[in-house]
Gaussian input, Z-matrix of N, CA and C with variables (Angstrom, degrees):
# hf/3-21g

backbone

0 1
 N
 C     1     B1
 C     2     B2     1     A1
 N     3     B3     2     A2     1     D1
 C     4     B4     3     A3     2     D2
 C     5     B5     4     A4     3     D3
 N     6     B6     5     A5     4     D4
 C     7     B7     6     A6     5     D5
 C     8     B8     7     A7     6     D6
 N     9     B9     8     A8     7     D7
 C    10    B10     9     A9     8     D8
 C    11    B11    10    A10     9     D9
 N    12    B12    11    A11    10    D10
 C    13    B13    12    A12    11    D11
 C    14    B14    13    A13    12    D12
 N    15    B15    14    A14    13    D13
 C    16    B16    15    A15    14    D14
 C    17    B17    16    A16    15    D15
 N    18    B18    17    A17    16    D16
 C    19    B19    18    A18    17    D17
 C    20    B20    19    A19    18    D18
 N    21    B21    20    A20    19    D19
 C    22    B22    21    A21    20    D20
 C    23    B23    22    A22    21    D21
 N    24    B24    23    A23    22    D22
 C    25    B25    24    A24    23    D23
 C    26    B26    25    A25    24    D24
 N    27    B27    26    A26    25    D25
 C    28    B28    27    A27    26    D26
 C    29    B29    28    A28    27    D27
 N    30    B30    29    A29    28    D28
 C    31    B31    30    A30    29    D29
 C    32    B32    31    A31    30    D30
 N    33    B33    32    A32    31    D31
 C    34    B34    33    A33    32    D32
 C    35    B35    34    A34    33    D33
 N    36    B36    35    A35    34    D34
 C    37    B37    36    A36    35    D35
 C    38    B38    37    A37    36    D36
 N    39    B39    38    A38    37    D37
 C    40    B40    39    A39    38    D38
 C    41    B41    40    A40    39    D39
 N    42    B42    41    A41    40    D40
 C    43    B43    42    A42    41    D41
 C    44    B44    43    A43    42    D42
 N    45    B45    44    A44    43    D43
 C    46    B46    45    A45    44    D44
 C    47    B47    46    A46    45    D45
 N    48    B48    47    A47    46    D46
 C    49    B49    48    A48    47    D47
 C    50    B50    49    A49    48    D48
 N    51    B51    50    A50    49    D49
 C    52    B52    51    A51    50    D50
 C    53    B53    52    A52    51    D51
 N    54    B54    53    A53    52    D52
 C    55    B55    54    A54    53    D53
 C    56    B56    55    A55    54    D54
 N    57    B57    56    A56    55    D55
 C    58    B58    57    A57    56    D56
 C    59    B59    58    A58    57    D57
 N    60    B60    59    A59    58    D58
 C    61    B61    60    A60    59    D59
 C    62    B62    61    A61    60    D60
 N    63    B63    62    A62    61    D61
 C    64    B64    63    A63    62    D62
 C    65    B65    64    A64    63    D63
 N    66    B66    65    A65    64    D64
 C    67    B67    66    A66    65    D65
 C    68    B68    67    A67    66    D66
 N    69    B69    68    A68    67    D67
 C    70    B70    69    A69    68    D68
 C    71    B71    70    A70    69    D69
 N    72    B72    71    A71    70    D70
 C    73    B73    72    A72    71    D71
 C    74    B74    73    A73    72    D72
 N    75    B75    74    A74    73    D73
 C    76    B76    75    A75    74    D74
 C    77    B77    76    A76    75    D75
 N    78    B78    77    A77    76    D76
 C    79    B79    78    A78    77    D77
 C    80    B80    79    A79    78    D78
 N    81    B81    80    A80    79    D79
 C    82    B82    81    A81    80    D80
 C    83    B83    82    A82    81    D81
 N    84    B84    83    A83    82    D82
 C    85    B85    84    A84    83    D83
 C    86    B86    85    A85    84    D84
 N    87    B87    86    A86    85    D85
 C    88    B88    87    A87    86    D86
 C    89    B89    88    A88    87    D87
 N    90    B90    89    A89    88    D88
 C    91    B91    90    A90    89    D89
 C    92    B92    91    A91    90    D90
 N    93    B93    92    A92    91    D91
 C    94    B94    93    A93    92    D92
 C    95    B95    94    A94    93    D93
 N    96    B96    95    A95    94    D94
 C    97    B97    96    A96    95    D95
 C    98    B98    97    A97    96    D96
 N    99    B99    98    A98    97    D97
 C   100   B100    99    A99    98    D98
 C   101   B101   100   A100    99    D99
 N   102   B102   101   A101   100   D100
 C   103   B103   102   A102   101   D101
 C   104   B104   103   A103   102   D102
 N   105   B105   104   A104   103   D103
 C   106   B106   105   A105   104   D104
 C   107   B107   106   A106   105   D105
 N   108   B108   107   A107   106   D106
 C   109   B109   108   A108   107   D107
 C   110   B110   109   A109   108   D108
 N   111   B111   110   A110   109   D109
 C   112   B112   111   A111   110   D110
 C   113   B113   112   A112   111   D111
 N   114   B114   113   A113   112   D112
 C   115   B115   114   A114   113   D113
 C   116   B116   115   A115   114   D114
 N   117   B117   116   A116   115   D115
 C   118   B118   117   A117   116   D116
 C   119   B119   118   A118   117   D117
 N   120   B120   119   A119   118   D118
 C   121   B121   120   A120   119   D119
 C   122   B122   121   A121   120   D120
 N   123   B123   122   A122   121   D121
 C   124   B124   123   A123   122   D122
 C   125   B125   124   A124   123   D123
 N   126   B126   125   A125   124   D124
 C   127   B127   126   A126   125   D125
 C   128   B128   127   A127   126   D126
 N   129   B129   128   A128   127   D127
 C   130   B130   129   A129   128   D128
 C   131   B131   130   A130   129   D129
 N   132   B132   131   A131   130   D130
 C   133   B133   132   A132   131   D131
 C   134   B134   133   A133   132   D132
 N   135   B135   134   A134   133   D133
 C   136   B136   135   A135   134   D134
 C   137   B137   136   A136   135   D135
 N   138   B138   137   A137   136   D136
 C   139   B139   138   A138   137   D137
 C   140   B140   139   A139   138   D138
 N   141   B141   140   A140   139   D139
 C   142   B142   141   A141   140   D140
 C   143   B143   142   A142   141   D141
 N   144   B144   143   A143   142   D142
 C   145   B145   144   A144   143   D143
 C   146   B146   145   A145   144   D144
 N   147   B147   146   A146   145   D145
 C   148   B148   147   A147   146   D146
 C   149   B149   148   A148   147   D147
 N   150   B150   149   A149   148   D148
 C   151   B151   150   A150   149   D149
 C   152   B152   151   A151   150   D150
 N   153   B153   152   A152   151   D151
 C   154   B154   153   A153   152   D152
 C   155   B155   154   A154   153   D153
 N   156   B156   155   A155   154   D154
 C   157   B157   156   A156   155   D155
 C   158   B158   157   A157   156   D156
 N   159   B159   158   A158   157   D157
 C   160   B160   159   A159   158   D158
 C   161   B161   160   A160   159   D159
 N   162   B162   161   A161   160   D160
 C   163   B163   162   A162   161   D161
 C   164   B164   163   A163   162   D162
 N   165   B165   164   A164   163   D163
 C   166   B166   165   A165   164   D164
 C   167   B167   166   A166   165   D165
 N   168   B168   167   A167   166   D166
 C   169   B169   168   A168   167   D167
 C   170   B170   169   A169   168   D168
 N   171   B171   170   A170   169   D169
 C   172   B172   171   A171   170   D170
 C   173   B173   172   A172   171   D171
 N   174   B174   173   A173   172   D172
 C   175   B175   174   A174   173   D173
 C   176   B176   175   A175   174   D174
 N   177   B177   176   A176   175   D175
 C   178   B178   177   A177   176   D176
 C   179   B179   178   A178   177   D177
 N   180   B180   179   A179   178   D178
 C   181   B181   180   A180   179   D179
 C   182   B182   181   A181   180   D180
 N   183   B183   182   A182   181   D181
 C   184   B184   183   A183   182   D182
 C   185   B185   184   A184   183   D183
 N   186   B186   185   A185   184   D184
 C   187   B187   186   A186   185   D185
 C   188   B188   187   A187   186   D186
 N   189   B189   188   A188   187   D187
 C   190   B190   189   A189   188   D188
 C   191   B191   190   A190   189   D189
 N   192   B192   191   A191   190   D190
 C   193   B193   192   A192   191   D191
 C   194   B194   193   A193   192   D192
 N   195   B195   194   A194   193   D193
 C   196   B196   195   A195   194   D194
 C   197   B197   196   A196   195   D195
 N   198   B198   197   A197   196   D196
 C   199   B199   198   A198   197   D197
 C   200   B200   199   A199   198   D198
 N   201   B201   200   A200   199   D199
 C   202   B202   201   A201   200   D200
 C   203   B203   202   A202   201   D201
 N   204   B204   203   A203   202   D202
 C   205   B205   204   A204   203   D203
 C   206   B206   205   A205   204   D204
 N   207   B207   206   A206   205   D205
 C   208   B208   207   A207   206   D206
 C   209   B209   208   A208   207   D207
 N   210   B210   209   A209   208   D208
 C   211   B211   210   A210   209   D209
 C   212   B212   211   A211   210   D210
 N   213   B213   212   A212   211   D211
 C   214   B214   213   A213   212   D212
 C   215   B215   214   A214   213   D213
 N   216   B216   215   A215   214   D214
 C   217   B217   216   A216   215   D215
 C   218   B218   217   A217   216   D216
 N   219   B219   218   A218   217   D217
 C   220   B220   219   A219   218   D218
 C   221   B221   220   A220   219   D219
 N   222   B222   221   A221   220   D220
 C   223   B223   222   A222   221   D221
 C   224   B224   223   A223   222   D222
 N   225   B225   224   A224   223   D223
 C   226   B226   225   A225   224   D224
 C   227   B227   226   A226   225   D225
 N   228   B228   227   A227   226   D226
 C   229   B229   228   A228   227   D227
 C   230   B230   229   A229   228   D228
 N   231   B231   230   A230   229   D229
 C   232   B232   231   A231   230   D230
 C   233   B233   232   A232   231   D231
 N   234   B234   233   A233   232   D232
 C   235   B235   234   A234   233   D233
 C   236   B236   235   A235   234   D234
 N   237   B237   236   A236   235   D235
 C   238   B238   237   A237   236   D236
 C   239   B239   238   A238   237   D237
 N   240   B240   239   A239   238   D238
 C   241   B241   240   A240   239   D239
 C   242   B242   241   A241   240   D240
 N   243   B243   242   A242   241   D241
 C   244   B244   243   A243   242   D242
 C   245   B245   244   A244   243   D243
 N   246   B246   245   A245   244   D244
 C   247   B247   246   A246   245   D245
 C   248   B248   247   A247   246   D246
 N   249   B249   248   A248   247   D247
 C   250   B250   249   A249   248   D248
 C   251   B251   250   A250   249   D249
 N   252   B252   251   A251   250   D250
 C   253   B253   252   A252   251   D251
 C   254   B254   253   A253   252   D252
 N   255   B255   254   A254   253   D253
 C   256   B256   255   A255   254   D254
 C   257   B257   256   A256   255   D255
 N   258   B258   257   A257   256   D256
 C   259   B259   258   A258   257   D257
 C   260   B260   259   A259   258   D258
 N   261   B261   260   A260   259   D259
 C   262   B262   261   A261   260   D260
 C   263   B263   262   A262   261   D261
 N   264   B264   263   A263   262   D262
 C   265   B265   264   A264   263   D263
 C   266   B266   265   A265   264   D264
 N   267   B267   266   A266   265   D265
 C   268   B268   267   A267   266   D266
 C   269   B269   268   A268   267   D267
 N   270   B270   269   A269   268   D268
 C   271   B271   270   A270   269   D269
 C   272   B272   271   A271   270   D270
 N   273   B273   272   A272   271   D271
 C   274   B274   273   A273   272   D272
 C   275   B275   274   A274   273   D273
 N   276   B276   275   A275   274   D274
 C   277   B277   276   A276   275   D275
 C   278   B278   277   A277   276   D276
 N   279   B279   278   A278   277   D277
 C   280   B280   279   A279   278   D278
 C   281   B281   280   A280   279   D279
 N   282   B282   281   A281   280   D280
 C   283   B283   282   A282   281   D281
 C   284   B284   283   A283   282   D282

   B1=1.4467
   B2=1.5297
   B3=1.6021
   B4=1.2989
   B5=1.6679
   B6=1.5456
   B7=1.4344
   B8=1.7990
   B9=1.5631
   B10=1.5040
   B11=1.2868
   B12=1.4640
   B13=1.2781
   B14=1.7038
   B15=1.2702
   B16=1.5423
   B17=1.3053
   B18=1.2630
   B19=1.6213
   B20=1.7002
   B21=1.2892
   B22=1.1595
   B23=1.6828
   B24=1.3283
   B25=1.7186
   B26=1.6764
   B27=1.5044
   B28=1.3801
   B29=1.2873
   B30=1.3534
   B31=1.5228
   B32=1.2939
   B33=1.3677
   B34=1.8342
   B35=1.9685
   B36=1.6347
   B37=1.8468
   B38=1.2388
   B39=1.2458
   B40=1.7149
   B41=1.5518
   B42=1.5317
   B43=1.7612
   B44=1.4745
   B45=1.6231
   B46=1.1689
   B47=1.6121
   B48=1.4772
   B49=1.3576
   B50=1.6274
   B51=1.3892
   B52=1.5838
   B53=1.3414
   B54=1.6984
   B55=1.2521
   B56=1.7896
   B57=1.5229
   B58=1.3123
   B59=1.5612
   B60=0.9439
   B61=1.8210
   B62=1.6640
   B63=1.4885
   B64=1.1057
   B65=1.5208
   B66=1.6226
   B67=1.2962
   B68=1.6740
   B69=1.3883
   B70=1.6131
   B71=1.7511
   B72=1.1707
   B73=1.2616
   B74=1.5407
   B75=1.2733
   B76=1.3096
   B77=1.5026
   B78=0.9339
   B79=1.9750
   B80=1.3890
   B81=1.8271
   B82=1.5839
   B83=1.7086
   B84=1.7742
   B85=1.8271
   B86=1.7647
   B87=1.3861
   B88=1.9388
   B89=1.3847
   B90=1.3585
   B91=1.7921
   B92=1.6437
   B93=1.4104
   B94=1.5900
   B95=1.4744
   B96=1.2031
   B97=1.8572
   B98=1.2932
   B99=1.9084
   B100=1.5625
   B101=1.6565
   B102=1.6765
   B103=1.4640
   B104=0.8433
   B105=1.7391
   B106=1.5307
   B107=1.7931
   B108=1.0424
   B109=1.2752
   B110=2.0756
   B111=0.6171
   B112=1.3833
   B113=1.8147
   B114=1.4324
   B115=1.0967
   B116=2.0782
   B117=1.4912
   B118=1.8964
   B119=1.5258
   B120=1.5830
   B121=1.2639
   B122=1.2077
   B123=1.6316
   B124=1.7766
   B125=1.5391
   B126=1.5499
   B127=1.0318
   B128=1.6394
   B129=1.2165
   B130=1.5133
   B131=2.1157
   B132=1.0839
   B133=0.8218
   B134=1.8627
   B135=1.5075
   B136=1.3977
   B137=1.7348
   B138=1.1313
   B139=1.3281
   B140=1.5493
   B141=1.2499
   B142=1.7156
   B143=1.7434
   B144=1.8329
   B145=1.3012
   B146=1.5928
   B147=0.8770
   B148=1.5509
   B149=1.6348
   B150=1.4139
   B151=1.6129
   B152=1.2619
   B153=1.4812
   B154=1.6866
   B155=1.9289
   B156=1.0040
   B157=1.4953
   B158=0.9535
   B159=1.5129
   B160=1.6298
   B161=1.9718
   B162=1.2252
   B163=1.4376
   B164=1.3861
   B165=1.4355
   B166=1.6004
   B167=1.6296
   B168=1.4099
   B169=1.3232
   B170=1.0307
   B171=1.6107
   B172=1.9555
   B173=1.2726
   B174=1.8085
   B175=1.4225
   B176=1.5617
   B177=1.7694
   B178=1.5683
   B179=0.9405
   B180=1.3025
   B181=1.4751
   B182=1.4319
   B183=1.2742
   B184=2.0029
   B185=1.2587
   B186=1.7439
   B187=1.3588
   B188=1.3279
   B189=1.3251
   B190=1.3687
   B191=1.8773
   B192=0.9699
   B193=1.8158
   B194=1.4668
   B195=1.7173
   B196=1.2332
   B197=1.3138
   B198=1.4615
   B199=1.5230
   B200=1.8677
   B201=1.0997
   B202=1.1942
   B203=1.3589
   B204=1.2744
   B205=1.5244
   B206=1.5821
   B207=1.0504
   B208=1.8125
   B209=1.3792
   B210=0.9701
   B211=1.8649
   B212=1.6996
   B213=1.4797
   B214=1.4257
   B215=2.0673
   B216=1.0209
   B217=1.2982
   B218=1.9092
   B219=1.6354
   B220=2.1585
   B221=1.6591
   B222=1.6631
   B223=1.4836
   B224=1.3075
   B225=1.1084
   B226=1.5981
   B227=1.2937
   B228=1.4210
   B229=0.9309
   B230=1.3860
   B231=1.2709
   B232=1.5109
   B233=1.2603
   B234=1.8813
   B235=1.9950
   B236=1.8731
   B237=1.1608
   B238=1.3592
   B239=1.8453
   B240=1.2330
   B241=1.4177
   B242=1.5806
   B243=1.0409
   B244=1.3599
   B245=1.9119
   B246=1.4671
   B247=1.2368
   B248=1.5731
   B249=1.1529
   B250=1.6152
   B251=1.7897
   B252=1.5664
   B253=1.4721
   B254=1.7396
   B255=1.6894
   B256=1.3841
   B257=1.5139
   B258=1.6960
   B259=1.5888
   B260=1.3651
   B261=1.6968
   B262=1.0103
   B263=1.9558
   B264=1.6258
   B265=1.5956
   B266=1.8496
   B267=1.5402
   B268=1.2583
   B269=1.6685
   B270=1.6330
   B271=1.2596
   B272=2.2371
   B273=0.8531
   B274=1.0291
   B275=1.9821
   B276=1.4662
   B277=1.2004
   B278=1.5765
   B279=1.8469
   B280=1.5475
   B281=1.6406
   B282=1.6170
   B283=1.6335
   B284=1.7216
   A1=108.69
   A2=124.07
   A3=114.70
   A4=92.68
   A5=94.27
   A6=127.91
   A7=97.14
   A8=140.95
   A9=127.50
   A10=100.43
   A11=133.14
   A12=121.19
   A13=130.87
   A14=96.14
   A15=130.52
   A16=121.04
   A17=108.23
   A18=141.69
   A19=74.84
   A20=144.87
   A21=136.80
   A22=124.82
   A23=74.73
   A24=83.57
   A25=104.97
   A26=111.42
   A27=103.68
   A28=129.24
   A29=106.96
   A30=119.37
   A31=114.28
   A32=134.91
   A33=138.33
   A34=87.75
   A35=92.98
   A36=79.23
   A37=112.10
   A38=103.00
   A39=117.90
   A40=121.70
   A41=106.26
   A42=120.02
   A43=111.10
   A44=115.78
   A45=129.94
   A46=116.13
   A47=88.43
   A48=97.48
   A49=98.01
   A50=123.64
   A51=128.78
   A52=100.87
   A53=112.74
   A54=109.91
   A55=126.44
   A56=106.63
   A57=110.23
   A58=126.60
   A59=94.86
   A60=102.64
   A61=115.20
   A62=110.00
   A63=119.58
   A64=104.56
   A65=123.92
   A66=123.51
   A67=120.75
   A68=96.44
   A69=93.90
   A70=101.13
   A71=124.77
   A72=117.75
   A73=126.28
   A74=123.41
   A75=148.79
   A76=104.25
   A77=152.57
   A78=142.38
   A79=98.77
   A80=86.92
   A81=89.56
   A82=81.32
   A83=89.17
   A84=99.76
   A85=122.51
   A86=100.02
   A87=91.12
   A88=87.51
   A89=78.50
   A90=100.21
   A91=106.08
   A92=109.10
   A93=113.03
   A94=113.30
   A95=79.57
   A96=99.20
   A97=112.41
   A98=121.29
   A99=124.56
   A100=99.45
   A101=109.29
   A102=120.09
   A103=112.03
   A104=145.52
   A105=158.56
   A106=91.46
   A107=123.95
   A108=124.11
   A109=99.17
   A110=117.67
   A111=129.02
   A112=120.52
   A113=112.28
   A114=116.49
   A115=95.65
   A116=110.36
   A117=139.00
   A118=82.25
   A119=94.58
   A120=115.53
   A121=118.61
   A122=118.25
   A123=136.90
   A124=94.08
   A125=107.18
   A126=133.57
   A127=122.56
   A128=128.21
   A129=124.36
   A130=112.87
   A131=146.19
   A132=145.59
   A133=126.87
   A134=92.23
   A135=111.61
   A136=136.34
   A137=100.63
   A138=109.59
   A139=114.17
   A140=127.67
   A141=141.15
   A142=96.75
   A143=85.98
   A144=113.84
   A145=119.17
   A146=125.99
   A147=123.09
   A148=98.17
   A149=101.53
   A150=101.36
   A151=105.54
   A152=112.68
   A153=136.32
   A154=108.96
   A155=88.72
   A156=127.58
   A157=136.51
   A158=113.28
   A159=115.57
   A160=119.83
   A161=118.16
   A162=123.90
   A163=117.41
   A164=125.02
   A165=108.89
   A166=106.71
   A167=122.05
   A168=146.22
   A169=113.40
   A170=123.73
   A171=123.31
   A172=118.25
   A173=131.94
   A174=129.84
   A175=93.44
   A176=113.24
   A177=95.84
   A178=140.22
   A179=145.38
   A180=136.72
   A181=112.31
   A182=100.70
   A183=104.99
   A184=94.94
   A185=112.30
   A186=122.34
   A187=123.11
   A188=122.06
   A189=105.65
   A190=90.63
   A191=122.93
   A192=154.05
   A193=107.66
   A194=113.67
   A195=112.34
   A196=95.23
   A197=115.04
   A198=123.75
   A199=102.60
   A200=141.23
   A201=147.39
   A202=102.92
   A203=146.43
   A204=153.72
   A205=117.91
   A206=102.89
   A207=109.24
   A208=103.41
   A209=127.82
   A210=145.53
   A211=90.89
   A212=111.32
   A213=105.10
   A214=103.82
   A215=118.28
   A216=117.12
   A217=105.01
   A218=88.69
   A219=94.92
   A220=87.44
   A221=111.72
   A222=138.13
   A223=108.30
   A224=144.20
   A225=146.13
   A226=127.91
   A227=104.44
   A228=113.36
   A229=127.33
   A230=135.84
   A231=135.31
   A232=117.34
   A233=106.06
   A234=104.95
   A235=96.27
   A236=129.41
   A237=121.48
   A238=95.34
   A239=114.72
   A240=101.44
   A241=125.22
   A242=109.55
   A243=132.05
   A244=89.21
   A245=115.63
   A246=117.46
   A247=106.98
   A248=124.81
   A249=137.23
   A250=94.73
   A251=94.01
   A252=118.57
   A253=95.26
   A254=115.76
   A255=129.35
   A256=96.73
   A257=114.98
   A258=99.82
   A259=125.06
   A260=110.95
   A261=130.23
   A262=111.82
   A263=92.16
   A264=119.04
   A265=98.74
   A266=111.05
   A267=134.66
   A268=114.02
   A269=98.16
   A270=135.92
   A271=72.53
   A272=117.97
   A273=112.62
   A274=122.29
   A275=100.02
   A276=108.62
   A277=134.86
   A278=93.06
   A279=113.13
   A280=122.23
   A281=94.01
   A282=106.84
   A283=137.04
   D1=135.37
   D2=-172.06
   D3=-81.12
   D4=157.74
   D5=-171.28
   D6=-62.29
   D7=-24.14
   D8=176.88
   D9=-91.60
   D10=-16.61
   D11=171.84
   D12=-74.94
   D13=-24.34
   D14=162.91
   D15=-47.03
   D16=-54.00
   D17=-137.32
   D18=-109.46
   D19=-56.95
   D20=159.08
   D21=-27.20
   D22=-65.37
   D23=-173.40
   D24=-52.34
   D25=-67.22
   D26=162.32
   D27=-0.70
   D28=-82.35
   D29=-179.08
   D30=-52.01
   D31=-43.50
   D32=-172.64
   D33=-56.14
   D34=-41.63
   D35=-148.34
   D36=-75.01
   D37=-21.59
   D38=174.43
   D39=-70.96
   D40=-23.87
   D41=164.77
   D42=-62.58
   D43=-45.39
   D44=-175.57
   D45=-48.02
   D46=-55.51
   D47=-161.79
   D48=-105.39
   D49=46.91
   D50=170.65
   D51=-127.99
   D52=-59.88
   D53=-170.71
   D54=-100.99
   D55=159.00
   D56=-169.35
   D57=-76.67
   D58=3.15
   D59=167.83
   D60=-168.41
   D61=106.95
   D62=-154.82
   D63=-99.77
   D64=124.56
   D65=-175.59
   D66=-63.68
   D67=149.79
   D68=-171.69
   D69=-51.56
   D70=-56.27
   D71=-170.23
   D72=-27.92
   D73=-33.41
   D74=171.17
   D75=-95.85
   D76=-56.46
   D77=175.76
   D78=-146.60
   D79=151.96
   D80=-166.24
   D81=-175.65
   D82=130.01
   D83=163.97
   D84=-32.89
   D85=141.88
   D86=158.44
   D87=-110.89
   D88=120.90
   D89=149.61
   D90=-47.58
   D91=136.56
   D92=151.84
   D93=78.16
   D94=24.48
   D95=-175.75
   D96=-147.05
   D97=142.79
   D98=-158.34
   D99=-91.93
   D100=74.66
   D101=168.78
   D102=86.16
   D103=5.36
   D104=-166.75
   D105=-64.45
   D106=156.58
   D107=178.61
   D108=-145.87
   D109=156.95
   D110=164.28
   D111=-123.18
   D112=127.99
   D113=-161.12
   D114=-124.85
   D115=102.38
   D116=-160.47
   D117=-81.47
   D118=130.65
   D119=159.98
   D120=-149.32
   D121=101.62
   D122=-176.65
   D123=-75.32
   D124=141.65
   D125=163.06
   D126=-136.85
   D127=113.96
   D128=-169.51
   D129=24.07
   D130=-56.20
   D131=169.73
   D132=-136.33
   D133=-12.59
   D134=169.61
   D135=-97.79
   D136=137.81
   D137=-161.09
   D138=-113.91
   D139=91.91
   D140=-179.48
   D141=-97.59
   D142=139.57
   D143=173.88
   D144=-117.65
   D145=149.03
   D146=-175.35
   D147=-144.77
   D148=113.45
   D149=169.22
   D150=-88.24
   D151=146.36
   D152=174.93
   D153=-126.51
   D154=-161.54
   D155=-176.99
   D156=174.81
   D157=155.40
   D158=177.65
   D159=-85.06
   D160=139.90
   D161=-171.20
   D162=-106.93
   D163=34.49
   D164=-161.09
   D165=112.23
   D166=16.68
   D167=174.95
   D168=89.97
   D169=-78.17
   D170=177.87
   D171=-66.42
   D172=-9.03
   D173=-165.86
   D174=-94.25
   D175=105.36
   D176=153.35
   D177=-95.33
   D178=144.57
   D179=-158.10
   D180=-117.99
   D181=116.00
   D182=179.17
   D183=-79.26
   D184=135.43
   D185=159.40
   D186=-105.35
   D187=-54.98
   D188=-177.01
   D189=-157.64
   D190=147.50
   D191=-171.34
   D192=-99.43
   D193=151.50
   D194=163.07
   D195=-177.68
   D196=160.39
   D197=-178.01
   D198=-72.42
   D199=174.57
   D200=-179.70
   D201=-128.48
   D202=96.00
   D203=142.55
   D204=-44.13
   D205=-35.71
   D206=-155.89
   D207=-134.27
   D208=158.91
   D209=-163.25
   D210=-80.53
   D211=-50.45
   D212=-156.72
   D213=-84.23
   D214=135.57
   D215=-178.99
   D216=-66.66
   D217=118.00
   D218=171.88
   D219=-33.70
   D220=153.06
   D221=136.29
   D222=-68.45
   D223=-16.68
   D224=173.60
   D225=-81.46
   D226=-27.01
   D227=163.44
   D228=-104.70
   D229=-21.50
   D230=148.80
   D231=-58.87
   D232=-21.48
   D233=173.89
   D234=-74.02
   D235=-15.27
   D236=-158.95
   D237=-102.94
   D238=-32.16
   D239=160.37
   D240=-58.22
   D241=-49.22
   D242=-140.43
   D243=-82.64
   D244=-21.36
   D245=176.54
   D246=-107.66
   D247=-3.85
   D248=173.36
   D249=-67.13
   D250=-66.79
   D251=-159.27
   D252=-37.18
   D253=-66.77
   D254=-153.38
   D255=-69.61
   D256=-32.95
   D257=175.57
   D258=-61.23
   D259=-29.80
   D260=-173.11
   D261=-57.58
   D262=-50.80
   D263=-160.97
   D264=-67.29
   D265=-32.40
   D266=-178.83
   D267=-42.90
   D268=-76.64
   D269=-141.15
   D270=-86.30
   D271=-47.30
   D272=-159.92
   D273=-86.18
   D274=-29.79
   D275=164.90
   D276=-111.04
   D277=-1.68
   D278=-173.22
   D279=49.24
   D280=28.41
   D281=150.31
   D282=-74.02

C-alpha cells in the first residue's frame, strides 16, 4: 500500500476515534447486517472500505479491508465480515 494512502487511512481512524460524532461520510451502519459498520476512506480517486464493529460500546474492532470498485458493497465481502465479527465474538466471549 503506498505510504499517502496509509497516512490517509491513519487520519479517518484517528477522526473516529477523537471525535464525538462522526459523519456518515467517514462510518456509517450496513444496513442488513448484525452491527457490521464500514469505516470510507477517499484517496485521490480511490475508495477503501474497512469493516468494524462495536466490542462492549467504545472498543471498535477492524475486521477485514478492501478497495471499493462499485457503489454497491461485494456480498463477499460483508459475508467475510460478518463471519470475522462472530469468530471474533466467539473466541472472545465463548458464545
Amino acid at each position: 500500500m503506498q505510504p499517502d494512502v496509509q497516512k490517509k487511512i491513519n487520519w479517518t481512524l484517528e477522526l473516529i476515534a477523537t471525535v464525538e460524532r462522526v459523519l456518515e461520510k467517514y462510518f456509517k451502519h450496513i444496513t442488513n447486517s448484525s452491527g457490521v459498520y464500514e469505516v470510507r476512506i477517499e484517496f485521490a480517486s480511490n475508495i477503501f472500505r474497512v469493516f468494524s464493529f462495536f466490542d462492549k460500546g467504545n472498543l471498535i474492532i477492524l475486521i477485514n479491508g478492501f478497495q471499493k470498485k462499485t457503489q454497491k458493497i461485494p456480498r463477499k465481502e460483508l459475508e467475510t465480515a460478518e463471519k470475522l465479527k462472530l469468530e471474533y465474538l466467539n473466541k472472545k466471549y465463548g458464545k
